[in-house]
N, C-alpha and C positions, 0 to 999 in steps of 0.2 A: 892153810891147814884144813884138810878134810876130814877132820878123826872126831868121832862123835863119845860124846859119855852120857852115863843115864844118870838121872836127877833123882831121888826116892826119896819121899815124908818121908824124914826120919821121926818126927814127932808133932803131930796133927794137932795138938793141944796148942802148940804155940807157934802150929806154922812155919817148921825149922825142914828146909829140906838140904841133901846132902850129895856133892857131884861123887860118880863112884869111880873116876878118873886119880882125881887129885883129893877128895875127902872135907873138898871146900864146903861150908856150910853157912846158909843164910836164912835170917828168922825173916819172912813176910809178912806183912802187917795182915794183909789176907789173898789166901788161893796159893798159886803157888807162882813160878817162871814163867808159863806160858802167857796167864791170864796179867802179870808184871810184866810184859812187854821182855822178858830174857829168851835169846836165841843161842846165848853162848857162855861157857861158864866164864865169868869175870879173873877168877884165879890163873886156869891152864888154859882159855879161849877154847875150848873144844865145843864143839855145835852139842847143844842138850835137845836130848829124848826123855822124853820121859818116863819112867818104871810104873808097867801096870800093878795093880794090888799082889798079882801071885808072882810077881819075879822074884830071884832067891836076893836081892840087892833090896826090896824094899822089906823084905820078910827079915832078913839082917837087922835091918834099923829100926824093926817096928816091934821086936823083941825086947824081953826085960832088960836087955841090954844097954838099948839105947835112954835108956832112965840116967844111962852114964856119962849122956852128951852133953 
């Protein structure tokens, strides 16, 4: 599988980030996927990118919204 998904904090407080693939989500104890040794989501295997601060994927999750996760 060559299909890539992006990772995005959903919630920085507790270290919760979210594939924007499949909607997988994993609290890390600290940092996030990369600095965890993860190259691929565990749920749908797709290779993880990561979402910089201004993509509209991490802007989604880092809104009042995500208080809802």
């Amino acid at each position: 599988m060559n299909e890539k998904t992006v990772y995005a904090c959903a919630d920085q407080e507790h270290d919760a980030w979210v594939c924007g693939k499949c909607g997988y989500i994993e609290n890390f104890e600290a940092d996030g996927p990369e600095e965890n040794g993860w190259r691929f989501c565990p749920a749908c295997g797709r290779e993880i990118v990561i979402a910089d601060e201004t993509s509209e994927l991490c802007l989604l999750y880092t809104s009042d919204a995500a208080d809802e996760l």
